[in-house]
N, C-alpha and C positions, 0 to 999 in steps of 0.2 A: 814283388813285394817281399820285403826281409820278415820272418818273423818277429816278434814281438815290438814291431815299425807300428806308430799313430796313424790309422790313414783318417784318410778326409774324400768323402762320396760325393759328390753334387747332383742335384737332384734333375740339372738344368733350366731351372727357372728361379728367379728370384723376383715374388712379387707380395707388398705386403697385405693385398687384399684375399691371400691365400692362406690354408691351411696345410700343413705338411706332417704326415706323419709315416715314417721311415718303418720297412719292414723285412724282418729276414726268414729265411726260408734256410732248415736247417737240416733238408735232405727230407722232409715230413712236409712240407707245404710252407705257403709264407703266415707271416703274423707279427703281428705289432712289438715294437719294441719300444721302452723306454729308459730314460736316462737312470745309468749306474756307473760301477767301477770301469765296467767295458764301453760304453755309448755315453756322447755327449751330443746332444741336439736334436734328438730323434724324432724334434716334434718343428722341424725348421730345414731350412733346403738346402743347410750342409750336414750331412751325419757324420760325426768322428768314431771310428774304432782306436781306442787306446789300446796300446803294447799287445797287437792280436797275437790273439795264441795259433801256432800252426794246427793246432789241429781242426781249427775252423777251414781247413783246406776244401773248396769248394762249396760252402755257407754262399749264399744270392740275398742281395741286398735290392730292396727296390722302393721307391719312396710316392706314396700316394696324395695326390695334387689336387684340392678342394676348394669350391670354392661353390657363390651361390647358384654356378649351372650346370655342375653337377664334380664328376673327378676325374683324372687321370693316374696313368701311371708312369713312371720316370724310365727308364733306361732301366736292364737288368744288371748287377755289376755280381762279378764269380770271385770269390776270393782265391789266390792262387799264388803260391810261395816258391820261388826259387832265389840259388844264388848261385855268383861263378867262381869257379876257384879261381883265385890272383896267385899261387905259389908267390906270393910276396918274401916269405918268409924263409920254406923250406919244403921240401914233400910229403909232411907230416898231414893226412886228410883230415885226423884230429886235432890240428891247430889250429883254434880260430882267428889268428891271422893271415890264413891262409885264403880266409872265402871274402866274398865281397859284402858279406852280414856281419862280417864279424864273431859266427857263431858256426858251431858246426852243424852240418847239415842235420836232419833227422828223416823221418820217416812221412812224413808229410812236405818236404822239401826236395824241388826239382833243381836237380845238379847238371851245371851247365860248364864244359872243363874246353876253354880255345885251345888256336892250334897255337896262339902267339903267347900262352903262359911261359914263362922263365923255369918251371920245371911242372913237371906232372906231378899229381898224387901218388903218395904210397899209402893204403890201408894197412894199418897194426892195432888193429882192435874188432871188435863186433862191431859193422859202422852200416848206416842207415841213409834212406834216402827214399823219395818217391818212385821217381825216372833218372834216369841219366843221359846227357848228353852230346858227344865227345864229338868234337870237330875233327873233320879230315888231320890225319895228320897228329893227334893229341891223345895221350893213351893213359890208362889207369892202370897202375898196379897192384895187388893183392898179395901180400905176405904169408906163407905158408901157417895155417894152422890158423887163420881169420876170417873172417866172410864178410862178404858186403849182401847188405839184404835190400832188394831192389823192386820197390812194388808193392803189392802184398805181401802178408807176412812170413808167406808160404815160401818166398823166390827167393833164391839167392843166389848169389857167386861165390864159388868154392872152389878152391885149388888145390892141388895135390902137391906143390912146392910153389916157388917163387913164382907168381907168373905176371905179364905183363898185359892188358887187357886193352884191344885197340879196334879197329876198324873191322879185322879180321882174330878175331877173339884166340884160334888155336887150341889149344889144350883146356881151356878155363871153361867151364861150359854154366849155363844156369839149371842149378839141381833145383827139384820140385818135391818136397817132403809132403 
């Protein structure tokens, strides 16, 4: 899921002698939701999240199925954000033409870089991300005097000069302040 993407949840049943009312669970337990800026349908067997914010990163979605012999529950769904770099553009990590959201990653976004990109990443900025994922063969660089922060807020990659970041990382190591 790209951040700030419309999704659409299916509750797997559609029937109209049912009651449905959608529920999220936002790391505190589940609870009822209704229709606002964020939720369209929350009382029907498709729930929509409009333009989710990433920081809903692992927010559970579950929708309760009513009817007169009693309830069910639907399927549990994980909210979960990633995107790949397409180097379409350049190896700039901060150009959002770069990734396949069109945006640039953040700190709640799983970064996924193949081995078949047309060019790698270079970091030139304080730059963010959840995890990272680098295919055999596909590497990330980091610019002397930048970090990439990788996780919690605590991790990060830091280099002592130019370094290139790959399968076998080398000199670049992840500091823990």
């Amino acid at each position: 899921i790209c951040p700030l993407d419309s999704i659409f949840l299916h509750a797997g049943v559609t029937d109209s002698t049912k009651s449905y009312q959608w529920q999220v669970d936002t790391l505190n337990g589940f609870s009822n939701i209704m229709d606002n800026l964020n939720y369209a349908g929350t009382d029907s067997s498709t729930l929509i999240i409009i333009s989710t914010p990433s920081q809903w990163f692992d927010y559970k979605y579950r929708c309760i199925i009513s009817d007169a012999y009693g309830a069910t529950e639907s399927d549990v769904f994980t909210l979960r954000f990633g995107m790949v770099w397409t180097g379409a553009i350049d190896t700039t990590w901060e150009n959002p033409g770069n990734w396949s959201c069109n945006i640039i990653p953040d700190c709640n976004t799983v970064v996924y870089i193949p081995a078949d990109a047309p060019r790698y990443p270079t970091v030139f900025s304080e730059a963010y991300c959840k995890s990272i994922h680098l295919a055999d063969s596909a590497s990330l660089s980091v610019k002397a005097g930048y970090q990439l922060w990788v996780g919690a807020t605590n991790t990060f990659l830091i280099c002592p000069s130019d370094e290139t970041i790959n399968l076998d990382p080398g000199a670049c190591d992840a500091q823990f302040i």
